[in-house]
KOLTINU-473474 format. One line per field, with one value per atom (N, C-alpha, C): atom name; x, y, z. Coordinates in nm, 3 decimals. Layout:
<recs>
site: c(CA|...) .
px: c(X|...) .
py: c(Y|...) .
pz: c(Z|...) .
</recs>
This chain:
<recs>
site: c(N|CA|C|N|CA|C|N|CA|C|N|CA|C|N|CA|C|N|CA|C|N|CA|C|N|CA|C|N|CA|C|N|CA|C|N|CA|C|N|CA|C|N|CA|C|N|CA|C|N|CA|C|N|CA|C|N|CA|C|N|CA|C|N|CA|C|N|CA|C|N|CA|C|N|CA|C|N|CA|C|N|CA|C|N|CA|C|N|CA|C|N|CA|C|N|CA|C|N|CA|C|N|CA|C|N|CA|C|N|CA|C|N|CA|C|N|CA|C|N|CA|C|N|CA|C|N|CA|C|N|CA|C|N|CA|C|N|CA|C|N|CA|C|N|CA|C|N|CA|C|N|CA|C|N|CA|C|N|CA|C|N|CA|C|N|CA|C|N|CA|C|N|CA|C|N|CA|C|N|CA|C|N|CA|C|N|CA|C|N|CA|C|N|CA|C|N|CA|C|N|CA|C|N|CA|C|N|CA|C|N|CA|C|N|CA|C|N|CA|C|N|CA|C|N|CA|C|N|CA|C|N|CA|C|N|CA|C|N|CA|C|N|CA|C) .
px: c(-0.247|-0.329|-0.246|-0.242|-0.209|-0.302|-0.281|-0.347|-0.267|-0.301|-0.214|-0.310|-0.224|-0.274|-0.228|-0.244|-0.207|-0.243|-0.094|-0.105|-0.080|-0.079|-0.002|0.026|0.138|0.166|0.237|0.219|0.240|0.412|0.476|0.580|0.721|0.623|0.701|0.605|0.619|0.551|0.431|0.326|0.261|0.200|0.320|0.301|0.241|0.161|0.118|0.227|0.204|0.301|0.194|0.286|0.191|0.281|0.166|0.229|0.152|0.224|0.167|0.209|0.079|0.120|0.074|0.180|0.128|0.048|-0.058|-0.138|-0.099|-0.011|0.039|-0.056|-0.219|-0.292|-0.422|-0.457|-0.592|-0.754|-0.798|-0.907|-1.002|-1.056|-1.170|-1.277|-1.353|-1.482|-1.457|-1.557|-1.539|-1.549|-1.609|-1.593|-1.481|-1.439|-1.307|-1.168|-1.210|-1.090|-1.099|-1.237|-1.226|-1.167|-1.183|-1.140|-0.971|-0.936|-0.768|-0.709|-0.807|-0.749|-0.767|-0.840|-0.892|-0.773|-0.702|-0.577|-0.451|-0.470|-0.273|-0.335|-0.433|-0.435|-0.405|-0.438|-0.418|-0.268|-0.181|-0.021|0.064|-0.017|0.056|0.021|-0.041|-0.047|0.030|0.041|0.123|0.248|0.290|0.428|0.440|0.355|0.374|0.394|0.291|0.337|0.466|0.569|0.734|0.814|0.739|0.809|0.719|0.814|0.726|0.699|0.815|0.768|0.782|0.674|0.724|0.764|0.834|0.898|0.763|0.799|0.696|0.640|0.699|0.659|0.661|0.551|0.531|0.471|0.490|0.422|0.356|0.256|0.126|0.099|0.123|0.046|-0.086|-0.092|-0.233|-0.214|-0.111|-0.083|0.044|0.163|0.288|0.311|0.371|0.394|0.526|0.567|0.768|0.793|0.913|0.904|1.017|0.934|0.997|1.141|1.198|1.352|1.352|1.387|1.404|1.489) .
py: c(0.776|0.662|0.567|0.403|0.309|0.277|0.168|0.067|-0.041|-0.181|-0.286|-0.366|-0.375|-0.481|-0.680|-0.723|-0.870|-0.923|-0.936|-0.999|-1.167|-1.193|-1.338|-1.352|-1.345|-1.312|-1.466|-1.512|-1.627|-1.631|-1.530|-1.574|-1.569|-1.556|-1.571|-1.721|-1.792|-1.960|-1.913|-1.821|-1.830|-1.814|-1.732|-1.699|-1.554|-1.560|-1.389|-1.334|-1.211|-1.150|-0.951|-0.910|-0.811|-0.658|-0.569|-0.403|-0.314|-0.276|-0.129|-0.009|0.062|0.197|0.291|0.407|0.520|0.665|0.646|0.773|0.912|0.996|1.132|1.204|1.255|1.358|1.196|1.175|1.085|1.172|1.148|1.265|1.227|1.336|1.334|1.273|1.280|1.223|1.073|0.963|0.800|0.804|0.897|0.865|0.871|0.990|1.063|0.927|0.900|0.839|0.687|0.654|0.519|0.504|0.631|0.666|0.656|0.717|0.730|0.588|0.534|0.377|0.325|0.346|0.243|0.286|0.422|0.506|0.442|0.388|0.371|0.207|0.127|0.013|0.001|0.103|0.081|0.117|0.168|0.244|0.101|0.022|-0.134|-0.202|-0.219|-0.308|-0.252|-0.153|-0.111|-0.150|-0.170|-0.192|-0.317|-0.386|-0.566|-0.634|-0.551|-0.615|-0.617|-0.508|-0.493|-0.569|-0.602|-0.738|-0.826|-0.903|-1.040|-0.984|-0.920|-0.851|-0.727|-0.678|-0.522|-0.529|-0.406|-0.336|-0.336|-0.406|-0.381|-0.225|-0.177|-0.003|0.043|0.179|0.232|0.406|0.514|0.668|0.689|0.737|0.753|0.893|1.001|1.155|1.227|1.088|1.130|1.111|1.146|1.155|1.033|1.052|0.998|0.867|0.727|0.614|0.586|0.603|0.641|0.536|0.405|0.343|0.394|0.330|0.388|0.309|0.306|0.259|0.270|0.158|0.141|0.043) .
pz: c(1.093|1.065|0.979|1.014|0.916|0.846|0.752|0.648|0.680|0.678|0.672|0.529|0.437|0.313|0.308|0.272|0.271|0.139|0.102|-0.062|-0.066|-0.194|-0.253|-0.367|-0.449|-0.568|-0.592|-0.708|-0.727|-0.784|-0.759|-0.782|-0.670|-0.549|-0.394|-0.366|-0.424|-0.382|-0.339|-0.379|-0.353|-0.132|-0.130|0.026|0.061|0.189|0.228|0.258|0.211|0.267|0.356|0.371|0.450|0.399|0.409|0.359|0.461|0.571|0.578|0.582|0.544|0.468|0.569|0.625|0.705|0.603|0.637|0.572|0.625|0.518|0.616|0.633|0.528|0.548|0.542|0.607|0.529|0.556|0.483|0.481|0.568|0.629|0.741|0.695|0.541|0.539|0.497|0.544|0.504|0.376|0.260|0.135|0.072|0.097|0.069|0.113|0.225|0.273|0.207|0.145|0.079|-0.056|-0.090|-0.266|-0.218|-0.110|-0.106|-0.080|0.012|-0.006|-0.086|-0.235|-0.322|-0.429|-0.424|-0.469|-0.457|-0.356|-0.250|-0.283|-0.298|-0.320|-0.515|-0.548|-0.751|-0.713|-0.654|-0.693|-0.608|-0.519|-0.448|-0.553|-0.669|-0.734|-0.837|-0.884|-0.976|-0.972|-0.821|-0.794|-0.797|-0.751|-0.744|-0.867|-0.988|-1.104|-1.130|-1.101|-1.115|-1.039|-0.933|-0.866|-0.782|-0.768|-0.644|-0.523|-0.451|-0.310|-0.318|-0.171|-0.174|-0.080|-0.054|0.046|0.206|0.304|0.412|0.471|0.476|0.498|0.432|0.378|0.284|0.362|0.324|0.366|0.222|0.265|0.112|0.186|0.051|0.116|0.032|-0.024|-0.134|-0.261|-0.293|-0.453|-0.468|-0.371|-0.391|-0.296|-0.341|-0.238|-0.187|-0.106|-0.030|0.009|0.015|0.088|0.188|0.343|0.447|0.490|0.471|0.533|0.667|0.706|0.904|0.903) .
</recs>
């Protein structure tokens, strides 16, 4: 399963930019799986504060955020 996010951080001029993240285990129930996206969305912001852009691919396994190299 993906996620695709869409940011704008005001210090890329203020442009969208786009993140998606491959979910390695994402959990079977809709609650469960909203808490993990509401998870992997607090650890993309964590990172954005450290910079203007992120990295476009990202693997999230619940706990940890990887960026994927291609």
């Amino acid at each position: 399963m993906s996620v695709g996010f869409w940011y704008v951080h005001e210090a890329n001029a203020g442009s969208t930019e786009t993140v998606v993240v491959i979910l390695l285990r994402p959990p079977a129930d809709k609650i469960a799986i909203l808490r993990h996206l509401e998870t992997l969305a607090d650890k993309l912001a964590e990172k954005l504060q450290k910079s203007s852009r992120l990295p476009c691919l990202y693997e999230f396994g619940g706990q940890h955020l990887q960026e994927v190299v291609h």
